[in-house]
N, CA, C and O of each residue as an XYZ file, in Angstrom:
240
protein
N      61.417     14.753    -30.693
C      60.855     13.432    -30.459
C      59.450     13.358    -31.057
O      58.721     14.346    -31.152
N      59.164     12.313    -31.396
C      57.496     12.086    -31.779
C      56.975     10.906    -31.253
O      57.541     10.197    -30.422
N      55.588     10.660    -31.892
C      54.459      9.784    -30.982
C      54.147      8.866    -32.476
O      53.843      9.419    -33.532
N      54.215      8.171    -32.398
C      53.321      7.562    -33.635
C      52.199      6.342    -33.523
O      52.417      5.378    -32.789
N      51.058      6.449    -34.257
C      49.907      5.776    -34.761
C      50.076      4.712    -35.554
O      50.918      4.711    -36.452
N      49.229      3.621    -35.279
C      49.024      2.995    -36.901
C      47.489      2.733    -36.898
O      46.810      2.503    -35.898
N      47.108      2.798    -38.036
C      45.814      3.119    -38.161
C      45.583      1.645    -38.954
O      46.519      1.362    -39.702
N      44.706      0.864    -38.916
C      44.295     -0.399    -39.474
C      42.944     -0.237    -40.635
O      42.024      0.426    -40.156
N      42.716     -0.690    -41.932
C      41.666     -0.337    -41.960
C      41.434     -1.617    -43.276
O      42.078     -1.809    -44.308
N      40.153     -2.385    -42.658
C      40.135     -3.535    -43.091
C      39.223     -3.686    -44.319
O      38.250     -2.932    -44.323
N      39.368     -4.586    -45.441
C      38.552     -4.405    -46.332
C      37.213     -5.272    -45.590
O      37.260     -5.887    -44.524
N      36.198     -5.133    -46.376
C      34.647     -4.612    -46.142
C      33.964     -5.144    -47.330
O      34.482     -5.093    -48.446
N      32.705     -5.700    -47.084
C      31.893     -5.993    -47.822
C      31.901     -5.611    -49.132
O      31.953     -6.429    -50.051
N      31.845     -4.216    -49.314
C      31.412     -3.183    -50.355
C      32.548     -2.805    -50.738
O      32.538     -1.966    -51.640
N      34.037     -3.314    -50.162
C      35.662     -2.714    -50.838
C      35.897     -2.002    -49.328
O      35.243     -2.231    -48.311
N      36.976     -1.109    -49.479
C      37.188      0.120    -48.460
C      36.276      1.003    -48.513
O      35.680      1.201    -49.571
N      36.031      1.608    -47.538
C      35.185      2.967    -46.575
C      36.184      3.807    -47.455
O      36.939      4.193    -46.563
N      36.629      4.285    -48.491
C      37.626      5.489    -48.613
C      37.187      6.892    -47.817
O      37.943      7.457    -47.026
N      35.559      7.467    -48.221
C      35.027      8.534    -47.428
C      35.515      8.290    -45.517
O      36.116      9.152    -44.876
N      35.230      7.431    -45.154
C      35.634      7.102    -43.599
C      36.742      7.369    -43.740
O      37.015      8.466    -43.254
N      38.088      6.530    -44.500
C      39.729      6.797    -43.966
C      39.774      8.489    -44.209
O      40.610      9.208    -43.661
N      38.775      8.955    -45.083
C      39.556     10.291    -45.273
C      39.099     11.428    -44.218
O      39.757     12.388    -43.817
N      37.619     10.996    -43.845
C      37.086     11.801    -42.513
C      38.409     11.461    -41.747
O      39.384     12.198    -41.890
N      38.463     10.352    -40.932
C      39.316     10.013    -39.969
C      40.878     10.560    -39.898
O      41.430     10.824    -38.830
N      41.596     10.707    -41.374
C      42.502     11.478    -41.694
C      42.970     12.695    -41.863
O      44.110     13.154    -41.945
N      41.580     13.289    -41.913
C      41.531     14.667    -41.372
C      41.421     14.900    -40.251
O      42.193     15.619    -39.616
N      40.340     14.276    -39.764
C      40.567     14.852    -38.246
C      42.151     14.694    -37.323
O      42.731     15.523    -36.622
N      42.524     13.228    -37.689
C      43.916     13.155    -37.079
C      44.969     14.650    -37.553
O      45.725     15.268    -36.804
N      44.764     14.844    -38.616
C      45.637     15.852    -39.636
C      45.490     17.107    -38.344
O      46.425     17.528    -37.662
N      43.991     17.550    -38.255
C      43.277     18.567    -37.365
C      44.447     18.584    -35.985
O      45.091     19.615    -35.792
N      44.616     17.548    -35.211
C      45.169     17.304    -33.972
C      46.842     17.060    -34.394
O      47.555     16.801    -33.425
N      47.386     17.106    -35.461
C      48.824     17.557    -35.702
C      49.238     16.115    -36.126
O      50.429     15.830    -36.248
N      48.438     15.384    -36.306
C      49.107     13.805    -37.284
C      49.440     13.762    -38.299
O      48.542     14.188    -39.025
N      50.637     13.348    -39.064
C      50.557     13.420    -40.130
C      50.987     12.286    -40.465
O      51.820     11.833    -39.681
N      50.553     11.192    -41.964
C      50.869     10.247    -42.828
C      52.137     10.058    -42.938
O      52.598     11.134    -43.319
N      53.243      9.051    -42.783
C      54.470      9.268    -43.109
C      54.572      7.760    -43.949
O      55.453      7.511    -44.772
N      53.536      6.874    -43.575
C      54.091      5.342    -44.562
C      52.418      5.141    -44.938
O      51.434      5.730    -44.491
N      52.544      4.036    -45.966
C      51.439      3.310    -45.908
C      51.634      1.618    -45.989
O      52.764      1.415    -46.433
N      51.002      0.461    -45.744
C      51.277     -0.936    -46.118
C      50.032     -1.467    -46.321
O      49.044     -1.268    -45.615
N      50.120     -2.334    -47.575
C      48.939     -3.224    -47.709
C      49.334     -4.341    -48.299
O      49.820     -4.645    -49.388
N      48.880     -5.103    -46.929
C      49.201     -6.522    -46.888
C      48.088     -7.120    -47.719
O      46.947     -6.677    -47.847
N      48.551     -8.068    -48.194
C      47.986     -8.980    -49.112
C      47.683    -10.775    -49.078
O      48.758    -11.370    -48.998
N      46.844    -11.430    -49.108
C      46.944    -12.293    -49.427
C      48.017    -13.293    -50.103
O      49.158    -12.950    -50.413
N      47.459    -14.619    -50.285
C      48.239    -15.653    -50.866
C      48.425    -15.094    -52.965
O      49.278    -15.231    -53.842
N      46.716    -14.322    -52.814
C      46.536    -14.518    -54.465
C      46.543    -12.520    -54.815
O      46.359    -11.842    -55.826
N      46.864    -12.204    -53.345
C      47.277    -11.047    -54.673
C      46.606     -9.792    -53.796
O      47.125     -8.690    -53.616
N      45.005    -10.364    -53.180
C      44.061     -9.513    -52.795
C      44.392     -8.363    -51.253
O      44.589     -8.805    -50.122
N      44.381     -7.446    -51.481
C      44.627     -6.395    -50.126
C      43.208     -6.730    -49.029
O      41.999     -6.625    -49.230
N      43.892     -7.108    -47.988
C      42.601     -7.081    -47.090
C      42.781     -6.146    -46.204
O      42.105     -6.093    -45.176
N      43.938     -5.093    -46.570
C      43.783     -3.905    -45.249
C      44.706     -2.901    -46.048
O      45.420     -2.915    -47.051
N      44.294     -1.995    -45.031
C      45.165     -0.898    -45.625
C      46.054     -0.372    -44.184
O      45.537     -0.439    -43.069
N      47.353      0.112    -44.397
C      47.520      0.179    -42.712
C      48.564      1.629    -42.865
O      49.525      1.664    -43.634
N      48.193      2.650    -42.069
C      48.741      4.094    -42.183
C      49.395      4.479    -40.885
O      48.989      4.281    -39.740
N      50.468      5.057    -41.293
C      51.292      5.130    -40.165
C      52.020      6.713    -39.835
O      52.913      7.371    -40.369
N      51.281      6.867    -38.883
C      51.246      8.402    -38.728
C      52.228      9.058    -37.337
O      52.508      8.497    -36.277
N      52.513     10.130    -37.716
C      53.296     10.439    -37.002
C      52.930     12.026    -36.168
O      52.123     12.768    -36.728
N      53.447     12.388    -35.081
C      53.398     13.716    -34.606
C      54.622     13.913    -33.538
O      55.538     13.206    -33.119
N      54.119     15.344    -33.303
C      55.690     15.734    -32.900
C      54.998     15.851    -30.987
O      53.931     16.359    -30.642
N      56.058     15.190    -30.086
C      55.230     15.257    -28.573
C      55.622     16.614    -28.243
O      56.558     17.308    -28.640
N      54.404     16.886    -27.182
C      54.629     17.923    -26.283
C      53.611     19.183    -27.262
O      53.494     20.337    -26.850
């Protein structure tokens, strides 16, 4: 059986935080999470306003 996450991560002034998702992705990684999808939803014209990661681990 597993537990799963979704992680939200919204675009930003300056674009995406990439350094932040990847701290944050490690540490989850650290505690036994791992990446299994990704989605980025988009606008009418094209533009990604998020990035959204969907992580998984095993319970117990």
């Amino acid at each position: 059986m597993f537990e799963h996450k979704v992680l939200k991560y919204k675009l930003g002034w300056k674009g995406f935080d990439y350094p932040g998702m990847e701290k944050e992705l490690n540490e989850l990684g650290s505690q036994g999470w791992e990446a299994v999808g990704t989605l980025v939803p988009s606008s009418g014209n094209g533009q990604a306003l998020e990035v959204v990661v969907i992580m998984k681990r095993a319970r117990g």
